[in-house]
C-alpha positions in Angstrom: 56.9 60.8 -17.1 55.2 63.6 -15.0 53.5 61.2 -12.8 56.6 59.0 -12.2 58.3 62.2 -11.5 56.3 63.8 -9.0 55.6 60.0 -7.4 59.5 60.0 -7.1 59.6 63.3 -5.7 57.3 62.4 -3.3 58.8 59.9 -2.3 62.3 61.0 -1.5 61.3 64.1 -0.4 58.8 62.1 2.7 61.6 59.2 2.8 64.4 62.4 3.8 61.9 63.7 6.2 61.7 60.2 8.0 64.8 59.0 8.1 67.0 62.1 8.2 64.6 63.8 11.4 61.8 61.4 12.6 64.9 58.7 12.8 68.1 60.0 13.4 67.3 63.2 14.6 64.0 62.7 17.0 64.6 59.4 18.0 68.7 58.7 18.1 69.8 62.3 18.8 72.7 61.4 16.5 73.1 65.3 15.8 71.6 68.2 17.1 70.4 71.1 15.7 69.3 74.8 16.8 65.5 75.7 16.9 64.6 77.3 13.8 65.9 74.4 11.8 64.7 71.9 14.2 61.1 73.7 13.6 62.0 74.3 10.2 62.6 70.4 9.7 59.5 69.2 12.2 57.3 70.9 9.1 59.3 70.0 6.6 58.8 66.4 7.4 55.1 67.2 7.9 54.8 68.6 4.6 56.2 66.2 2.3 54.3 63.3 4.7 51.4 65.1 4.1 48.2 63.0 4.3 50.7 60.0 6.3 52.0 62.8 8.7 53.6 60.7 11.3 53.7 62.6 15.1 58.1 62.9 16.3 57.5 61.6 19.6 55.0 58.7 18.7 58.0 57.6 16.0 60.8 58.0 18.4 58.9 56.4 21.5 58.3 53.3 19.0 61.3 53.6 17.6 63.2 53.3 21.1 61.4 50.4 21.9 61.7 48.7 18.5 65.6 48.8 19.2 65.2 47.7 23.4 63.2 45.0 22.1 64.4 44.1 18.5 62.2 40.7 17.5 60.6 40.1 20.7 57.2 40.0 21.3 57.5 43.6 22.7 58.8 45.1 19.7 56.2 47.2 18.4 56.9 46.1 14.4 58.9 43.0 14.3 57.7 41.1 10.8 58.2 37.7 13.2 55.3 37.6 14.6 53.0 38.2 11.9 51.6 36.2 8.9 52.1 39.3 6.6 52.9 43.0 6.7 49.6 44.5 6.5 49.0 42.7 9.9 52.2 43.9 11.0 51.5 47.4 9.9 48.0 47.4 11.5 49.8 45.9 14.9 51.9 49.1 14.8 49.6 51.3 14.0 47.7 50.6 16.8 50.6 51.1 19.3 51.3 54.2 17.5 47.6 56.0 18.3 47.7 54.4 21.6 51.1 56.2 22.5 50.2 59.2 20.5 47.1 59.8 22.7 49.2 59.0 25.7 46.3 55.8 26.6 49.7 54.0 27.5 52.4 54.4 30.4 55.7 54.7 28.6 59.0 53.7 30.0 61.0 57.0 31.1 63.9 56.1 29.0 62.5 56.1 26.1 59.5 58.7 26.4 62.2 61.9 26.4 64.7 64.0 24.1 62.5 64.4 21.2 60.7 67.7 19.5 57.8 68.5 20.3 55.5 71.5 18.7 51.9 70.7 19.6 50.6 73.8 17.8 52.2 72.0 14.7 50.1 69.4 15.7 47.1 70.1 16.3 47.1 71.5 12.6 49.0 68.5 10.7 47.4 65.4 12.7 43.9 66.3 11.4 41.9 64.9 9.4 41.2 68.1 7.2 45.0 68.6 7.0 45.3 64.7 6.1 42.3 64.8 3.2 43.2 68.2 2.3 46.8 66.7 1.3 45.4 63.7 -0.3 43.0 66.2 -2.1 45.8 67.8 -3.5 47.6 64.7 -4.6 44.6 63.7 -6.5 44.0 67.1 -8.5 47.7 66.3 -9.5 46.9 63.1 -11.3 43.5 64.4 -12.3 45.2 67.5 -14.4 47.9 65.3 -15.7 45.6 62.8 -16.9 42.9 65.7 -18.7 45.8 67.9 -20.3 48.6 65.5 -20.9 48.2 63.0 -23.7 49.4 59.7 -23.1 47.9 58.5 -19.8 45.7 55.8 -18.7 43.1 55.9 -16.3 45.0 53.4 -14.5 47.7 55.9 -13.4 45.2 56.7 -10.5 46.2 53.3 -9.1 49.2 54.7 -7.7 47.5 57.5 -5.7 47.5 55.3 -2.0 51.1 55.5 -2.2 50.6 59.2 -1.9 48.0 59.0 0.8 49.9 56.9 2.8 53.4 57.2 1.7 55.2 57.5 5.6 53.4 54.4 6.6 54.5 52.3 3.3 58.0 53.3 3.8 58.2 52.2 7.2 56.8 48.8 6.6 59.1 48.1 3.7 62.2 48.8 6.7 60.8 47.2 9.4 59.4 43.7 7.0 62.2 43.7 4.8 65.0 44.9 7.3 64.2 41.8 9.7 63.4 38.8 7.1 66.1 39.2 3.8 69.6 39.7 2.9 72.3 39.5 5.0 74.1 40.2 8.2 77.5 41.5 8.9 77.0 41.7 12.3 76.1 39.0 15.4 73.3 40.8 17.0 70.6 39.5 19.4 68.0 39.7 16.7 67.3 39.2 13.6 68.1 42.2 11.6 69.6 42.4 8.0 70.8 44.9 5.2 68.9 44.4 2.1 71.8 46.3 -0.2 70.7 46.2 -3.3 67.5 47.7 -2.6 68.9 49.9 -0.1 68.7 52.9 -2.8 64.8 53.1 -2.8 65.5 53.7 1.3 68.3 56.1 1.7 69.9 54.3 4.1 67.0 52.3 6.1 67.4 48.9 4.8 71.0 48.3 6.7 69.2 47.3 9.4 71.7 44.7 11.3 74.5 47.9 10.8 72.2 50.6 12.1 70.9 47.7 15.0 74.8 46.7 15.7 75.6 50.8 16.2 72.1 52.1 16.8 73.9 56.1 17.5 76.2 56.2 14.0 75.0 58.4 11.7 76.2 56.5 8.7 74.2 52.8 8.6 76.8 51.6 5.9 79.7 49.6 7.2 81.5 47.9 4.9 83.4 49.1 1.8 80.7 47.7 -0.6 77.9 49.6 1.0 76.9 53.4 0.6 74.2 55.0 2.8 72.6 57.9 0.6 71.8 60.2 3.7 74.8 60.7 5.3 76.5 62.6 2.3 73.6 65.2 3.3 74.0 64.5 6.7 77.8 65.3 6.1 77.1 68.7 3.9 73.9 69.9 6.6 77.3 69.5 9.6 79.7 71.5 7.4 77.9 74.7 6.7 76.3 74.3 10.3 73.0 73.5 9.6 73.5 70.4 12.3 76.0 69.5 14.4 77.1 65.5 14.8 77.4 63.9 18.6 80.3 61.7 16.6 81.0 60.7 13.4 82.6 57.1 13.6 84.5 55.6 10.7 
């Protein structure tokens, strides 16, 4: 029970820090925020991403393009192109150090409006950051399994979801969101919302709503559908953590 708590923990925790910041803040704009809690957020996503930290403006630059170019051979993680999605992950990953380190000329609309705090950085991009985190993770399962009866050896199994928790997350979305469930939408792509699973996502795996209105803050459309971020979203506008551009029904 310990384990599968602090797994889910993780989990969330990370998933919030992607897809409430990285996504709909650094790369969408789709509310904006002063800069102690836009600081406050850029390590907070850092933190709970830990050993997978994943750079703002490397995720919004990919993220911009993954929307210009939505199933295209330009798209930077479309599943279409790809036999399975640890080549598609390795594809991306790729891009992403190649943009990161600036080895690539990025279009001028989408390489803008994001945070930036290289000082952050240059501290949670390393590798000593990175294995210190996964370090840490480990001692965790390494206490629980010495001091709490119960547990198999076989819990450690689950530790790579730690180490790279930001990364697994973002190929479930970009895999699943393109190849099952369903579409309410006509869009040039082929983008779907995988509802029933949406819950482990907060929100990420409406993909054909978010891709038919890529700038509204809430990716559930119909009546049937709930997106579990924008409640927060929602609360964070009301006592003025954020402001929203628009909220659109």
């Amino acid at each position: 029970m310990i384990i599968l708590l602090f797994l889910t923990l993780h989990w969330y925790l990370s998933l919030f820090g992607q897809t409430f910041f990285l996504h709909r803040y650094s790369a969408h704009k789709m509310f904006t925020m002063n800069k102690f809690w836009e600081k406050f957020f850029y390590i907070f996503s850092w933190v709970t991403q830990g050993s997978s930290y994943l750079n703002a403006r490397a995720y919004a630059i990919l993220h911009r393009m993954h929307h210009a170019y939505s199933d295209t051979e330009k798209d930077p993680h479309t599943p279409h192109f790809f036999k399975d999605v640890y080549t598609m992950m390795m594809h991306t990953k790729k891009i992403y150090n190649d943009v990161l380190n600036k080895r690539v000329v990025i279009e001028e609309k989408f390489d803008r409006n994001f945070p930036e705090y290289p000082a952050i950085d240059k501290v949670a991009d390393s590798w000593f950051t990175r294995i210190g985190f996964g370090t840490l993770y480990f001692i965790v399962y390494l206490l629980v399994f010495i001091y709490v009866p119960g547990y198999h050896w076989t819990i450690f199994l689950l530790l790579p979801i730690h180490f790279l928790i930001g990364p697994i997350q973002g190929a479930i979305v970009n895999w699943a969101g393109h190849k099952y469930g369903y579409r309410n939408f006509e869009e040039g792509d082929k983008s779907k919302n995988t509802l029933l699973w949406d819950v482990l996502l907060m929100g990420e795996l409406f993909q054909n709503n978010h891709h038919h209105a890529g700038a509204k803050p809430n990716f559930a459309a119909k009546w049937y559908e709930f997106d579990p971020t924008y409640p927060i979203i929602l609360f964070l506008d009301k006592i003025k953590v954020i402001k929203l551009v628009r909220v659109r029904k």
